[in-house]
C-alpha positions in Angstrom: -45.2 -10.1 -65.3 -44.5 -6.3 -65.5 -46.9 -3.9 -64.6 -46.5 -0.5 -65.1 -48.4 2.9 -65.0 -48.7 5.3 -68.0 -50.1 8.5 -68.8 -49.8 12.1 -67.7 -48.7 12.9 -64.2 -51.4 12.6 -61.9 -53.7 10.7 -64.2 -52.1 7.3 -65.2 -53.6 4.9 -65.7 -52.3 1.0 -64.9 -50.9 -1.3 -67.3 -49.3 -4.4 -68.2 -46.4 -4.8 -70.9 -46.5 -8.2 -72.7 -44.4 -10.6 -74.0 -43.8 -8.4 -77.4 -43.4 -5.6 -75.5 -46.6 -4.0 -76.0 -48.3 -1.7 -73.0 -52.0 -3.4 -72.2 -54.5 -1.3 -70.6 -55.3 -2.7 -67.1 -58.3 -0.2 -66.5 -60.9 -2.7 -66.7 -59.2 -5.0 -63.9 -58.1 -2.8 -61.8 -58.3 0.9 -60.6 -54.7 1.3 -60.2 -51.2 -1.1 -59.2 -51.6 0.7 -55.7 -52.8 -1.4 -52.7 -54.6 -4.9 -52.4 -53.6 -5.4 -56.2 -49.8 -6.0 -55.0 -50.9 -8.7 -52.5 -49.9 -12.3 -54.1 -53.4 -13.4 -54.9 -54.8 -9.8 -56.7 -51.2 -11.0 -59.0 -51.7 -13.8 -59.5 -55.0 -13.6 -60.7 -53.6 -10.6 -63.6 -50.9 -13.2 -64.4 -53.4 -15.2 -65.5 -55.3 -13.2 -67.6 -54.6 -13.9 -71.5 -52.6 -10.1 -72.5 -53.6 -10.1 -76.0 -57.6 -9.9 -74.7 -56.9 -6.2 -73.2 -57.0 -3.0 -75.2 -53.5 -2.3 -76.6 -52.0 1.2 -76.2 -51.4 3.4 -79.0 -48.5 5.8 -79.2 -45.9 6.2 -77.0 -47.5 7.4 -73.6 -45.0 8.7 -70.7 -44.5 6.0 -68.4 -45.1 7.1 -64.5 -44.0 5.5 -61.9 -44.9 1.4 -61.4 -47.2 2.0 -58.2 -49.0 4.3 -56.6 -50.8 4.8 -52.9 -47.5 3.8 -51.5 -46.6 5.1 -48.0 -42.9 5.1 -47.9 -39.6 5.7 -49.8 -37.0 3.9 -47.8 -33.2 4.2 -48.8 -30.2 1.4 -47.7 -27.0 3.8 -47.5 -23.5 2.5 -48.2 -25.2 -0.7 -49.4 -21.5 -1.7 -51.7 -18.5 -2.8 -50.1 -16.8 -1.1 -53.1 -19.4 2.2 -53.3 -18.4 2.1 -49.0 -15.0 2.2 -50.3 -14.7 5.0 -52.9 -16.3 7.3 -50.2 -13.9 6.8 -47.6 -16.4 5.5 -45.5 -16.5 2.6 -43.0 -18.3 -0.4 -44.2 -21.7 -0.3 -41.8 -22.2 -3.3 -39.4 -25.9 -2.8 -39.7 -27.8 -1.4 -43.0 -28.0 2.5 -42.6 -31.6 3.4 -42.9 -32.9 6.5 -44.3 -36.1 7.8 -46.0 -36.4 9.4 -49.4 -39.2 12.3 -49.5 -42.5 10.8 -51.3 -42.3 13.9 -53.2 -38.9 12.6 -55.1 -40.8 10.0 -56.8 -41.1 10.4 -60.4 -41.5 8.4 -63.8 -38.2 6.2 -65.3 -37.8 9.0 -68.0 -39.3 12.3 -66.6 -36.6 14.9 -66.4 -34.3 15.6 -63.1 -34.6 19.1 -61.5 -31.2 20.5 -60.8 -32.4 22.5 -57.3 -31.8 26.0 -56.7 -28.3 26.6 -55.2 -27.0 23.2 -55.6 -23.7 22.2 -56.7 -23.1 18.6 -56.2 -26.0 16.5 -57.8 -25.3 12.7 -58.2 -26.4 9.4 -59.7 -27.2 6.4 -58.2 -28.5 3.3 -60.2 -29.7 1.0 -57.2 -32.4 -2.3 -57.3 -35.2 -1.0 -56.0 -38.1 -3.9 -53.7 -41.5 -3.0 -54.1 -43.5 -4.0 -51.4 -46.8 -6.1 -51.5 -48.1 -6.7 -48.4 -48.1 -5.3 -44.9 -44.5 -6.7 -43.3 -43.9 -5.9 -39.3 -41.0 -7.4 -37.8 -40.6 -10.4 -40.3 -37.9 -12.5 -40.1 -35.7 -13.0 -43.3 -37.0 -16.8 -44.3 -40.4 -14.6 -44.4 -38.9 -11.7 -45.6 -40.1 -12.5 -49.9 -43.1 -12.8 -49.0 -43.9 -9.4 -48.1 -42.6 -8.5 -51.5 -44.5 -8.0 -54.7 -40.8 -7.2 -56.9 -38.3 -5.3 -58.3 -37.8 -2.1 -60.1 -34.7 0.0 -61.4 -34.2 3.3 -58.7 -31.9 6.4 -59.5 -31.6 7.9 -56.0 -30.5 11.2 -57.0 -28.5 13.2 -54.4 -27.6 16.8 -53.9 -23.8 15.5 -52.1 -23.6 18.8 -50.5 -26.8 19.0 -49.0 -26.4 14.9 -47.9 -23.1 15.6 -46.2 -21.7 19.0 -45.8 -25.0 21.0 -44.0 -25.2 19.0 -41.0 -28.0 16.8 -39.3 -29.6 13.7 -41.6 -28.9 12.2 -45.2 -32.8 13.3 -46.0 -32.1 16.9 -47.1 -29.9 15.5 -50.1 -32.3 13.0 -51.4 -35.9 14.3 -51.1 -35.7 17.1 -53.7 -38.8 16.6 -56.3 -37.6 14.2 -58.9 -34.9 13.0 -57.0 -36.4 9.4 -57.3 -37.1 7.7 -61.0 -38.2 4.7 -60.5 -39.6 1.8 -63.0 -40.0 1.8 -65.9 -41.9 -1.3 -64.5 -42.8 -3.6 -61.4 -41.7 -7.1 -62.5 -42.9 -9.5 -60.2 -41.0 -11.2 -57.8 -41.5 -14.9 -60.1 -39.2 -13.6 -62.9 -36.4 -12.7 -60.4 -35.6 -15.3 -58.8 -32.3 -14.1 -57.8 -32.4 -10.8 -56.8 -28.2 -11.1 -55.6 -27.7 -11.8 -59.4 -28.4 -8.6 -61.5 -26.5 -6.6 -63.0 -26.6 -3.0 -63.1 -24.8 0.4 -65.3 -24.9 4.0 -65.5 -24.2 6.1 -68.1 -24.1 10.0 -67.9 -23.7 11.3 -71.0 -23.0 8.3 -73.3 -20.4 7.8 -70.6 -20.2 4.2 -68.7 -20.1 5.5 -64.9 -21.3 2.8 -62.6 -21.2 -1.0 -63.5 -22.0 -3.7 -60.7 -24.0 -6.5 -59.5 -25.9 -6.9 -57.0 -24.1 -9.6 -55.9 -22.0 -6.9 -54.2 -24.7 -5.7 -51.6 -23.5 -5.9 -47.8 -26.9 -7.0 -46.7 -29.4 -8.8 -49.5 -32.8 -8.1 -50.1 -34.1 -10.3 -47.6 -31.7 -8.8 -45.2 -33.4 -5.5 -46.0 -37.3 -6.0 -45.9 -36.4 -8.0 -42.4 -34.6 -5.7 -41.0 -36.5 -2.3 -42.2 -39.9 -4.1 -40.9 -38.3 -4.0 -37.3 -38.5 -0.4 -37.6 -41.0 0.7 -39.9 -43.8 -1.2 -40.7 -44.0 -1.8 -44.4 -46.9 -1.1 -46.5 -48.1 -2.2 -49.9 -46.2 0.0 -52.5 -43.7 1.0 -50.1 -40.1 1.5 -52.2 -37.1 0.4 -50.9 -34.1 1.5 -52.8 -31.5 -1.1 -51.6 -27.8 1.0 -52.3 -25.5 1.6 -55.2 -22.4 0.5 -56.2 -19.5 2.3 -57.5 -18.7 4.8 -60.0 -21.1 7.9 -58.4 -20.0 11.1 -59.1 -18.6 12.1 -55.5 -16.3 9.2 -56.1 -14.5 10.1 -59.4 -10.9 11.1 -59.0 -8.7 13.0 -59.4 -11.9 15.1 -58.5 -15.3 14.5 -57.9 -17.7 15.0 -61.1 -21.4 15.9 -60.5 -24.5 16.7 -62.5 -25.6 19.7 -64.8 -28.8 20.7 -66.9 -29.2 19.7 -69.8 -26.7 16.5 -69.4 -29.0 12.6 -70.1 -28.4 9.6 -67.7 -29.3 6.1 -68.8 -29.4 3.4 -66.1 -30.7 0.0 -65.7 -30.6 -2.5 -63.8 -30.7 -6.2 -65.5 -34.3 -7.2 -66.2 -36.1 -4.6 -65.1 -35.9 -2.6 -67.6 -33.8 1.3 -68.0 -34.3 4.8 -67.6 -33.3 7.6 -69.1 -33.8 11.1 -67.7 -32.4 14.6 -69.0 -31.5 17.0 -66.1 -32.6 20.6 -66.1 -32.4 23.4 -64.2 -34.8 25.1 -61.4 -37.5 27.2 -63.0 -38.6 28.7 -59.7 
């Protein structure tokens, strides 16, 4: 099943996408895909519903993020042996947490704000695990079934920001619309090998990441088990799970970053792509 959100910002409304790729209004069922609706029975119940008996919707809306009511962007740092690699950094023993600022999160296709002052903007296609239940301290044979599914994440980074100015990774990933995700949730019964995906990149026309998730240091179930020992996971709680080569710090001879008015088109196998223009700060 994919679920998805559509409609202005600030006032979508939920959705479904059926099987001929149509967007079904979900108002009637539910107030939003926020909450108790990601729990495995509220799903269950929507995946049984017959698609073709909800109101089908016209035109081609924007498309908002998959959830809302979340508490939580989490981030897995240096998740790619080979993305570890092109850095010059060490591969991590234990999965480098960090957190994303709620306020990156944005629709699959809205556009990317260059911030003010920055110089080293960067894409990062990554599998993103949406949470569906509470998850504290789970071990990893419970670890999937805390999780509602899987969506394609950019986590866009200001490099300079993340690396050169001292302190946490935070300041380079929280700017506002530093986050795409979607362009759906598809539930965690049509993946049932999240270690099998593959994933691209392309920045204007031009192939820049191309992986698998195969590649991760530490899996999803790794992840949610190990996150939940530190931060208790709520329903709609993000986890973008790492990258793998081909980001823009990485290029050689010399790094290669983002400016407006350049398109990136990512996606991740199954889940659907993105594509965002970037602009610059209006002030």
């Amino acid at each position: 099943m994919k679920l998805l959100r559509y409609g202005p910002v600030g006032q979508e409304k939920p959705g479904l996408l059926d099987a001929a790729g149509i967007i079904r209004d979900l108002s009637s069922l539910v107030p939003d895909i926020a909450g108790e609706v990601l729990s495995p029975g509220a799903l269950a119940k929507l995946a049984a519903v017959d698609a073709n008996t909800l109101p089908a919707v016209t035109g081609s809306p924007r498309i908002g993020p998959p959830v809302s009511g979340f508490s939580q962007l989490i981030c897995i740092g240096l998740n790619y042996a080979d993305h570890a690699a092109e850095t010059g950094a060490a591969i991590p023993k234990e999965p480098i947490v960090f957190l994303k600022a709620n306020g990156a999160l944005c629709g699959p296709n809205d556009d990317v704000i260059i911030p003010k002052n920055s110089l080293k903007c960067d894409w990062e296609v990554e599998l993103c695990i949406i949470i569906g239940t509470r998850a504290t301290c789970v071990s990893e044979a419970q670890a999937l079934d805390h999780v509602a599914g899987y969506a394609t994440g950019n986590d866009v980074s200001e490099r300079e920001w993340q690396i050169e100015r001292g302190g946490a990774w935070d300041k380079g990933k929280g700017a506002d619309t530093f986050g795409p995700v979607g362009p759906w949730l598809v539930t965690r019964d049509e993946v049932p090998d999240p270690q099998a995906l593959d994933m691209f990149c392309d920045v204007d026309g031009v192939r820049m990441q191309t992986g698998n998730t195969r590649t991760m240091i530490f899996g999803v179930k790794t992840i949610v088990s190990y996150v939940s020992h530190f931060i208790t996971l709520h329903p709609g709680d993000i986890i973008f799970t790492g990258t793998p080569p081909g980001v823009g710090l990485g290029k050689k001879p010399h790094p290669v970053f983002l400016k407006p008015g350049q398109t990136m088109r990512l996606g991740v196998q199954g889940l659907g792509e993105q594509t965002q223009r970037t602009v610059a700060y209006a002030g």
